[in-house]
Each structure stands twice: as C-alpha cells, then as structure tokens.
N, C-alpha and C positions, 0 to 999 in steps of 0.2 A: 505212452503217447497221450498228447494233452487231447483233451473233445475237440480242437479246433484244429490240430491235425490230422485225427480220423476222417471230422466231417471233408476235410480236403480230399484225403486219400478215396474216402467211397466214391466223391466226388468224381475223382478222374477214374476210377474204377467204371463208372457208371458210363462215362462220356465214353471210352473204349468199347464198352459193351455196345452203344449202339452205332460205333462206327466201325465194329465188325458185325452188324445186321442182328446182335442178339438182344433182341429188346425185351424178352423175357426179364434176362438176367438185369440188363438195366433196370425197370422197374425195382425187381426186388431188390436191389444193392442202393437204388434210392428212400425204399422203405426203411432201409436199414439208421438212415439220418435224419436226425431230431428235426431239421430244417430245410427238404433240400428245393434244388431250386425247382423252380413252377411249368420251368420253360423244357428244362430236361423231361420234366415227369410229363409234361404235356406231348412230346416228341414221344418219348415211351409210350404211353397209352395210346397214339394215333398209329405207331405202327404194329400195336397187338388192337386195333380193331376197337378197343376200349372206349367211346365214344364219349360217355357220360363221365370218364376218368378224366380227360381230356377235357372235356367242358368244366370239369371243376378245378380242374390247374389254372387253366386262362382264365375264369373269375378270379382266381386267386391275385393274379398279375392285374386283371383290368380295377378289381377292388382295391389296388393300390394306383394305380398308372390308366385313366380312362383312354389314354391315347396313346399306348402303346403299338405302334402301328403293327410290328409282327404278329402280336395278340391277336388282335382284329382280323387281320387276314387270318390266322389260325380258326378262330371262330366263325367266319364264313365259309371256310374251307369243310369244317363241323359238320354244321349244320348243313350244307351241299350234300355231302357223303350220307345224311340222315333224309336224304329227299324233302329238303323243308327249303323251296326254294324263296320265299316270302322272308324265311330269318335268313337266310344266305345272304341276300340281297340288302337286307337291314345290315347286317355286318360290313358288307363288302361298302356298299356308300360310305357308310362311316370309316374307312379305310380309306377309301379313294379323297374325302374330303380332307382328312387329317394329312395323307402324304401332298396336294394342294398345298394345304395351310403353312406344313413347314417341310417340306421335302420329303425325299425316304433316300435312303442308299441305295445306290446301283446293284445289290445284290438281291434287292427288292422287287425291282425292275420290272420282271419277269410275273413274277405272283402277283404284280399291279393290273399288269395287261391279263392275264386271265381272270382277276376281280371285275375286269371291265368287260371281257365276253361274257363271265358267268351272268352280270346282270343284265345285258342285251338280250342273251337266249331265254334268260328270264321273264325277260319284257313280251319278247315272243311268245312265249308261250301263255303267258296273262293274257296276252291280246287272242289268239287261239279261243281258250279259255272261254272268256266273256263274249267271243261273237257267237260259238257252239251255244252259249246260253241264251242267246238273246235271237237267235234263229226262227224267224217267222214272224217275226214281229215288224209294224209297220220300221221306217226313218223315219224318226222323230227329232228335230232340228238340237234340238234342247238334252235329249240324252245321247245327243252326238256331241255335243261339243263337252258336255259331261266327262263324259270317257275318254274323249281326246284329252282333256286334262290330267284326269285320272292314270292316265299311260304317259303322259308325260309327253305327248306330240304336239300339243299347242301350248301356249303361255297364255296366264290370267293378264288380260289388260282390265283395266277400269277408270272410271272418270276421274280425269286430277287437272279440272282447269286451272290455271294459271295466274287465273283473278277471282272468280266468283264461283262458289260451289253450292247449291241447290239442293238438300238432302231428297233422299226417298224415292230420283228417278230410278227405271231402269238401266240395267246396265249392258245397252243393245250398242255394237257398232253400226250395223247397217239397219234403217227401215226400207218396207218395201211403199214400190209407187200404189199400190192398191189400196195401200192404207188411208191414202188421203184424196178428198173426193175433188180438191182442187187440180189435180198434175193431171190429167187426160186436156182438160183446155191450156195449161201451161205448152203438153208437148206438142198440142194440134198446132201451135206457132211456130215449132221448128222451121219449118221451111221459109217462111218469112223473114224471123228471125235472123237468116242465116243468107239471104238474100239484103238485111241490112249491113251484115256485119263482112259481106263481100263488099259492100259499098264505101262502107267506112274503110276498110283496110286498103282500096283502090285509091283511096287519096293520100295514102300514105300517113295516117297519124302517126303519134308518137304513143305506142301505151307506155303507160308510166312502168318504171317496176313496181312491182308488188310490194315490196318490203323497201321502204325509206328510210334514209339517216335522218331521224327528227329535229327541228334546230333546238329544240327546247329540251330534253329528256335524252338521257344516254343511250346512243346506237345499240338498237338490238346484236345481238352474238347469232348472224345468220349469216352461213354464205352466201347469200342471193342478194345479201343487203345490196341495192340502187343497181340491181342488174339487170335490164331487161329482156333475160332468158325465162324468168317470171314475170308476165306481163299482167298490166291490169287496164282496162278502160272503164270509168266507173259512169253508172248511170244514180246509183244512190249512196252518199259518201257523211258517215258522223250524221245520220239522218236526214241530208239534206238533200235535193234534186241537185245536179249535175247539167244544168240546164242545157246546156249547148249538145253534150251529148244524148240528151234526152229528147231534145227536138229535131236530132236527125233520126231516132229508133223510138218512134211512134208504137210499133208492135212490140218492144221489147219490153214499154211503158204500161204497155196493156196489159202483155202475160202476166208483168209481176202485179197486177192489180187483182190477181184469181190468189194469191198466195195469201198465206195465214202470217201473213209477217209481222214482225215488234213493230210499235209505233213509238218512237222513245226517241225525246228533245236530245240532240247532239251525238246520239249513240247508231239510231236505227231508224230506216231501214238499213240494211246494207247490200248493194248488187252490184255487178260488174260481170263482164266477162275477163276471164281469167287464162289467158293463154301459155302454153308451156312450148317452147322450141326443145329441136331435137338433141339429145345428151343431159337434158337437165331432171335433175334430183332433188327435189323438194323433201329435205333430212326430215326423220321422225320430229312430232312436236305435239305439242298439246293446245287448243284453243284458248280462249279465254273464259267461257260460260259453258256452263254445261244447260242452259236454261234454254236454250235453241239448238235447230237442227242446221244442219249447213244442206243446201241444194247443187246439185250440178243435174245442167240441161245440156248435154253432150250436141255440139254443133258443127265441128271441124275435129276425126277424131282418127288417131294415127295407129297404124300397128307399135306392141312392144310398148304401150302406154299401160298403165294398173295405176289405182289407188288402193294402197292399204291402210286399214283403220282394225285395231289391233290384231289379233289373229286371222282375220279374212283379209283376201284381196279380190278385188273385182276389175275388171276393163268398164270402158267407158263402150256405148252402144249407142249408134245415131238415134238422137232422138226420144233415148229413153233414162228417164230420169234417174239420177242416184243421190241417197237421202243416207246422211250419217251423223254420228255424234261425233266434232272435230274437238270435243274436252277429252274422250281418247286418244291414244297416242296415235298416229297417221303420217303416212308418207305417202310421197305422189312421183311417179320419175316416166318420162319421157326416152324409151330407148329405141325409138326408128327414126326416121329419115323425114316428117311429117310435122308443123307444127298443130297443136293440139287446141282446141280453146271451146271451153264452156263456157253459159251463163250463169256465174255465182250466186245463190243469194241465200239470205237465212229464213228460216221460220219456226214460230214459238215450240217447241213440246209438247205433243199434244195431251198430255199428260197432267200438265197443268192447270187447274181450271182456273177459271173468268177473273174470279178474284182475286189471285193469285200472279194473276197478269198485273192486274192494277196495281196491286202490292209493289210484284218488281219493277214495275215503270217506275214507280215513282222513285222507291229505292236506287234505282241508277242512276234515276236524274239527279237524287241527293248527292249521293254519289259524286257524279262530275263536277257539279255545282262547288264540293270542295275544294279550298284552295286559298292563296296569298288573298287577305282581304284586302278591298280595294280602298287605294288612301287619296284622300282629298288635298289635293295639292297647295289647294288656297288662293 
C-alpha cells in the first residue's frame, strides 16, 4: 500500500470513528498519519474535552487560512467552553465579520446565530460587571459616555465640517445655557419675541426656505432644497442686516445684541428664525465651521420635535436655550401636528481666544474675497 493510500484509509477510518461517537479512537487513528487533517483532529479533541488539542488544530488552519470561517467559530466556541468570555467574543466578531464580508453556507447558519447571542450575553454580562464595580460612585457625564462607548451603545461622532476645521477644540455636542453669561437676557425676550413673530406671521409672509438652489454654484444634494417645510426669515444674512425684517422685530434686534457672535464682512453675523412644519426631517449633516456654536431660542414649540447632534438628542423647551456644535453630524425632525420655529443664530467658541478671533476674521474674509479677478473692460 503506497503512504498516500494509507494516509486515505486512516483517513476514512478516522471520519467513521467519529460518526459512530468514538472519538477516542478518532484521535488515535489520526496520530497514526504523517499529515492528518487539522479540522478532524480539532472535532476529535473537542469532543474528548481536550481543549488545548483543539486550540492547536485550529491555529494550525487559521496559520494557514486567517479566515477560515468554521475555524473561527471553532475557536470562539473554545475558548466559551474555557469561560474566557472576552477571547470568545474576539473570535466570534471575527467570525460574524468575515461571514458579512463574504457569506457562510447555510449549514453555518445556525453556529452564526449563536456567535451573535454568545456576544450579546456577553455584552450583558461586561455591562453587569462594570456597574458592580463602579457602584457608589457619583454620575459623572464624561465616564458615562466613556462606557457607553466602550459597551458599544453609543457611536463616536466628532467634528468634520465641511469647510473649515479649527484644530484643538473640544469635542462636545451640546453646551449648557449656564455656560454663558449672555443667554438669561437673550431668553428674558422670549415672550416679546414671540409676540413679534405672531405678528409677522399674522400678515402672512412668505419664509424663504431654508436651503436654496443657488444660481451661481451647484445645487446642494438636499431634500429640502427650495422647500418651505424648512423655513427661514432672516433678520442677519452673509453678515448683513435684513432691514425690513429688522425693523419690524426691534426686540429680536436687541436680544441678539447680548450674544458673543462673529463680526465677519459678508459671512457673519447669521440669525433667523428657523421654522420646521409638521412631518419634516432635516437628514443628518454636518455644518460648515467648527469655529462657532449654533444657538436655538425655542419660541413656538411642538410635541414629537428633537434635535440630535451626534450621540444625544434633546427636545426643544419654551424659552430655554440650546447651544450645540452643528460641524457634528445633526439632525432635526418634526413629528406632531404643530409647526415648530426658533430664533437661529451663531456664536464664537468660547474657547477661542481674542486673538484668535482676529486671526479667523480676517482669514475668512481672505477667504471670500477669493475669486475670478475682476477685468477691466475698457
């Protein structure tokens, strides 16, 4: 009998053995071959309990084949059986991600779905875990959201304007109103405010929408482009007053004279009230600067309204301010029956200092100022 006959015959000698439950004998009929396979010998030592026999079959395979999907699940399944539920859960993603990538067979199927309880119960039990240890200790905002990441229940958002990026801020979605010593005379105008902006709407304007077709520059890629379910009435527009609407909303001219806002030729300030009718979804998106904070002065404000700015979401509250970074990703949606409408407007970072203001004034004005130079016709 040639070696490559034998090693066949042990071969099927062996696969018999452990499909009559005798995995003893499997084993030893697979020692008996110069070569035998990794996958058999891995089957034989997990059902004599041999753990570390087992562990060294399936290196054998993944040292050849990293993405071997059976391997992988064998090896989660391993180290499960050894109470190592941290290397279980390392295997099993890597499993789940690889059959993703490029499929698994339907005989898989089965051993997929318990890869994906195994790491759920897992997750639970991490979470367990970590609150038993952290018991008695205050809520601290910062090792909460830590953890949430860590467990995998929140996503990392971070600043990714879209124009202009400002190294070395932080990376906060929401500021609170106590932070800033200007917003208590901002929101003592609410009711005024809100008294002009029943006025104006009793005559029927037209708010613009919010997102225009430009005639100069290609149409943004937004649903809302020229719709006015996104409304805007603007009292300060590319830094400029708005006159006519300015001199009907005298108090609205006021409040924003208490804000820390940019002073910047054709850019800034920028205010408006921003109105949202009901059913409408303002899609995730990212601002322009991360160099300012965006303001909302809740004036008219609807159940079934939020705005989210990356991982949190907040409702709007008559009268009290909300202050976020819109160079993270944010979305806004209107789901009752009510339209919606705040006072928009922006203000610096306060994070920035003095000269650093100056710096970016002027850099933005360079900025716009770029462009077709202007030809003398003659």
């Amino acid at each position: 009998m040639t070696d490559r006959a034998r090693e066949q015959t042990l071969q099927e000698a062996a696969i018999a053995a452990l499909r009559r439950g005798d995995a003893a004998v499997a084993r030893a009929t697979l020692g008996e071959m110069a070569d035998p396979p990794a996958m058999l010998l891995a089957q034989a030592c997990n059902r004599l309990g041999d753990l570390d026999g087992e562990q060294a079959a399936l290196n054998r395979i993944l040292e050849q084949d990293m993405r071997n999907l059976p391997a992988l699940l064998a090896m989660g399944q391993n180290f499960q059986r050894r109470g190592d539920q941290r290397g279980a859960t390392s295997w099993f993603r890597s499993a789940l991600a690889q059959a993703a990538a490029h499929g698994a067979a339907p005989a898989l199927q089965p051993l997929l779905q318990r890869a994906q309880e195994a790491i759920a119960g897992a997750s639970r039990d991490f979470e367990d875990h970590l609150d038993a240890a952290m018991a008695g200790l205050p809520t601290l905002p910062r090792i909460a959201q830590a953890t949430d990441l860590l467990l995998g229940k929140s996503e990392l958002y971070l600043q990714q304007p879209s124009m202009f990026y400002f190294p070395g801020l932080p990376q906060r979605a929401f500021y609170e109103r106590d932070e800033f010593a200007w917003v208590p005379a901002v929101e003592a105008a609410s009711d005024a405010i809100i008294a002009e902006l029943n006025d104006v709407r009793a005559g029927a304007p037209d708010f613009a929408p919010y997102v225009q077709t430009p005639t100069d520059r290609p149409a943004p890629n937004n649903p809302l482009r020229d719709d006015p379910s996104w409304g805007a009435y603007y009292f300060w527009q590319q830094g400029e007053v708005v006159a006519d609407h300015a001199a009907r909303c005298p108090t609205v001219m006021a409040a924003l004279d208490h804000a820390d806002r940019p002073m910047i030729t054709g850019r800034s300030p920028m205010a408006l009230w921003s109105l949202l009718k009901p059913g409408t979804h303002i899609q995730p998106h990212h601002g322009l600067l991360n160099t300012r904070l965006i303001c909302h002065l809740p004036l008219i404000v609807a159940d079934n309204c939020a705005l989210r700015v990356g991982a949190e979401t907040r409702a709007w509250a008559p009268g009290e301010m909300l202050i976020f970074d819109d160079s993270i990703e944010h979305e806004a949606w209107n789901r009752g029956n009510d339209t919606r409408v705040v006072l928009l407007f922006e203000v610096w970072r306060p994070e920035i200092h003095a000269e650093e203001r100056i710096a970016l004034t002027r850099l933005f004005e360079a900025i716009d100022r770029f462009g077709p130079k202007q030809v003398d016709a003659g």
